[in-house]
C-alpha positions as CSV (number, residue, x, y, z in Angstrom):
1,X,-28.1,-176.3,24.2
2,X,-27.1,-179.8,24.2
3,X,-29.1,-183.0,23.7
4,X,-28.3,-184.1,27.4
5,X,-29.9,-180.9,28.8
6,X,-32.7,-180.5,26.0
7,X,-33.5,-184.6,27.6
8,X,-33.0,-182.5,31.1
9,X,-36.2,-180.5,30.6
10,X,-38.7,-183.0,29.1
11,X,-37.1,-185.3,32.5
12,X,-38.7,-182.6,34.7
13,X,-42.2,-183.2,33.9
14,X,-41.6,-187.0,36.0
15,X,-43.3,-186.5,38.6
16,X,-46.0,-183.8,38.1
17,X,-49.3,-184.3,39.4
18,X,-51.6,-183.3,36.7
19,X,-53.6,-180.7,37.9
20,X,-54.5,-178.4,34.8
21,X,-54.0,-178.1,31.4
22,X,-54.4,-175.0,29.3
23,X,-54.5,-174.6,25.6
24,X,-53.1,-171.9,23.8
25,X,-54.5,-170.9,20.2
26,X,-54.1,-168.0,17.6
27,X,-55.4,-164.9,19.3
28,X,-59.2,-163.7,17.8
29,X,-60.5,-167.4,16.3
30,X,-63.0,-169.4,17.9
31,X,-61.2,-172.2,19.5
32,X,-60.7,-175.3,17.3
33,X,-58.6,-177.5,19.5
34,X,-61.7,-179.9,19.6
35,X,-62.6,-180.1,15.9
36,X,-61.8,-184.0,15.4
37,X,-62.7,-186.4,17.7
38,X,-59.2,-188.5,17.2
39,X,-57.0,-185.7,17.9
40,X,-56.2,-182.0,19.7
41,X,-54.9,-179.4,17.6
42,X,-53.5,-176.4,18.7
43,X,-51.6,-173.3,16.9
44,X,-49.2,-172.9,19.7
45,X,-49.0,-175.3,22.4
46,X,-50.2,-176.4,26.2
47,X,-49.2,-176.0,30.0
48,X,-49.0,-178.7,32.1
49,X,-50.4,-177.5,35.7
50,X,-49.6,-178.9,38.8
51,X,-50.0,-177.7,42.7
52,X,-47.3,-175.5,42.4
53,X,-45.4,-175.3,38.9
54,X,-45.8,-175.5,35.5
55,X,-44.6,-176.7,32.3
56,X,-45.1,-175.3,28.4
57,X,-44.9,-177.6,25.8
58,X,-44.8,-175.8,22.6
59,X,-42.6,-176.1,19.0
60,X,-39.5,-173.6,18.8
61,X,-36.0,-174.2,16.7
62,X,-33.5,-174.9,19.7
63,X,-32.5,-177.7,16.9
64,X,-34.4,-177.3,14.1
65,X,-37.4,-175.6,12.6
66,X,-39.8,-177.1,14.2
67,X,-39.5,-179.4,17.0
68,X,-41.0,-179.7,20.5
69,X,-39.7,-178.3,23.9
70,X,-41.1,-178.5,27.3
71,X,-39.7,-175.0,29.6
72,X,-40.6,-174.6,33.2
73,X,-43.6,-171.9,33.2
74,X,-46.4,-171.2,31.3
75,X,-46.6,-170.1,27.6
76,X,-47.9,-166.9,28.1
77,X,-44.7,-166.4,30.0
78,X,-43.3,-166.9,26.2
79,X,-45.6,-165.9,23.9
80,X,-46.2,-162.2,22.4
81,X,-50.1,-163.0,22.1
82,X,-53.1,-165.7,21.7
83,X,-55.9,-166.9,24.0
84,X,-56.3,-169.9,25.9
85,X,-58.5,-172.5,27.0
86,X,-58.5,-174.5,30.3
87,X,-59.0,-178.0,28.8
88,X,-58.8,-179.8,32.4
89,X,-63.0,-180.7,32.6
90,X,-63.8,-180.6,28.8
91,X,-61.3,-182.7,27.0
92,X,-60.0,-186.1,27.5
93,X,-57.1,-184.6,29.8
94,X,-60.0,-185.0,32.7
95,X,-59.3,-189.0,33.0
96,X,-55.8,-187.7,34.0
97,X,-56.2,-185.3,36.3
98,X,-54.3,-185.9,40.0
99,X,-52.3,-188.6,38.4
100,X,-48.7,-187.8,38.0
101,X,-46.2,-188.4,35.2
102,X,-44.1,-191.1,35.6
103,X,-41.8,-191.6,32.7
104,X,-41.2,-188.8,29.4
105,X,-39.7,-189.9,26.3
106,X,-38.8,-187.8,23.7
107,X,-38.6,-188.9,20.3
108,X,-36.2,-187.6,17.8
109,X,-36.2,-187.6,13.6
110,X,-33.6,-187.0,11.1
111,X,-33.5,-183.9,9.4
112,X,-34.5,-185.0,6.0
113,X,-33.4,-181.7,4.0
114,X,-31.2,-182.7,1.0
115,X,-29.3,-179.3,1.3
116,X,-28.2,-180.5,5.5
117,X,-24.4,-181.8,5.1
118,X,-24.0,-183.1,8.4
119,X,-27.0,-185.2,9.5
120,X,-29.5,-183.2,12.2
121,X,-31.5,-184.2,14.8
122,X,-34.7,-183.0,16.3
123,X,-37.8,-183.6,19.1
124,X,-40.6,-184.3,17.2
125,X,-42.3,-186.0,19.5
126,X,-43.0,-186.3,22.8
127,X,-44.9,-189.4,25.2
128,X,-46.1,-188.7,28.3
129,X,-47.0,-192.1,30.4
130,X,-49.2,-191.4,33.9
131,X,-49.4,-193.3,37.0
132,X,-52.4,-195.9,35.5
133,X,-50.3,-196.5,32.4
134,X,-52.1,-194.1,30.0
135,X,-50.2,-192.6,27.4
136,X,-50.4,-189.2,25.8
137,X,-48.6,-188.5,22.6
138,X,-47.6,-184.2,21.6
139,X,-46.3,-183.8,18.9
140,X,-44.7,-181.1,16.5
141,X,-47.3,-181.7,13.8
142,X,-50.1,-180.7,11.4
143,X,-53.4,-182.3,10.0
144,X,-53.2,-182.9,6.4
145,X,-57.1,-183.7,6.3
146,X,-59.4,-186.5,7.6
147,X,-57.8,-189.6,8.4
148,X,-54.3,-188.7,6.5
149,X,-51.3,-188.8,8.5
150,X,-50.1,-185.5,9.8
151,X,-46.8,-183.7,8.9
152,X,-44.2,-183.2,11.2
153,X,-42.0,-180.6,11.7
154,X,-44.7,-177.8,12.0
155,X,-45.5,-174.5,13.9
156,X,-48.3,-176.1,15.3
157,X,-49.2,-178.8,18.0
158,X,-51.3,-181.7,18.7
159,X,-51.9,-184.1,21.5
160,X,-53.3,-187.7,20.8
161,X,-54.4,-190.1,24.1
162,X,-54.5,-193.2,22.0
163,X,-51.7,-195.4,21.0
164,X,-53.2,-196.7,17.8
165,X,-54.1,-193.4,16.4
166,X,-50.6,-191.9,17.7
167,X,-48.9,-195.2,15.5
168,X,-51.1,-193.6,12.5
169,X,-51.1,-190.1,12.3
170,X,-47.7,-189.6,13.9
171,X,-45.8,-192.4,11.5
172,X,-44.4,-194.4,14.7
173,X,-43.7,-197.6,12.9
174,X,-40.3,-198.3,13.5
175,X,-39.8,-196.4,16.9
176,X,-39.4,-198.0,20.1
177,X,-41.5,-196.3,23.3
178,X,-40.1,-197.1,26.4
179,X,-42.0,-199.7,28.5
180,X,-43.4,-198.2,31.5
């Protein structure tokens, strides 16, 4: 797959009028996408619901081990097992709801692996801007603990709704997002 297409996928969420979201975590644990209030964590990833289709965001190697990808469908159309949680009333997803994406930008890091000899690229993160200018940041990431900035390149996802904590926990110094 190509950057260009890769760009192609994340460019079909424009346009999606936010109907539902679901949150997929590890199969059998109580769900702990809500532990800290700055942040939602999830072990695999989220669908995006609208009237009539729906996205997965999720992390997968189509460039590197581990970087983002949004797929037309849900998760569980990908996904062997886990449980999930519609997030759409309880989380801060609700302010959102019948707006619809306007603009996707993907952001992409350097591979920084000593043993790469030709320099790699991957989505680490992705912003999400809606209709009233809110942003939501996803990214490929982990907690480290309270407060500490996460670390990227994970098998694990979390979503952030405020710019200042996505600028901290996310490292975005440096990295231009796309004016509405």
């Amino acid at each position: 797959m190509t950057r260009e297409s890769f760009e192609g996928e994340a460019q079909q969420l424009v346009g999606l009028q936010l109907k539902r979201v679901r949150y997929y975590e590890l199969q059998g644990g109580w769900p702990s996408w809500n532990a800290d209030p700055d942040y939602d964590s999830l072990d695999h990833g989220l669908d995006l619901v609208g009237d009539d289709v729906a996205y997965s965001i999720t992390w997968d190697s189509t460039f590197w081990c581990y970087g983002l990808r949004v797929q037309s469908g849900t998760l569980v159309d990908f996904l062997f097992g886990g449980q999930f949680t519609d997030v759409s009333a309880e989380s801060r997803w609700s302010t959102l709801l019948g707006q619809r994406v306007i603009q996707t930008q993907l952001i992409w890091e350097l591979v920084s692996d000593p043993s790469v000899e030709q320099p790699a690229v991957y989505p680490q993160d992705l912003v999400l801007t809606f209709e009233a200018g809110d942003r939501v940041y996803i990214s490929a990431s982990q907690p480290q603990g309270p407060h500490e900035p996460f670390f990227g390149m994970t098998d694990h996802v979390v979503v952030l709704f405020e710019t200042a904590l996505a600028q901290h926990y996310l490292n975005l110094d440096g990295v231009q997002i796309t004016p509405e």
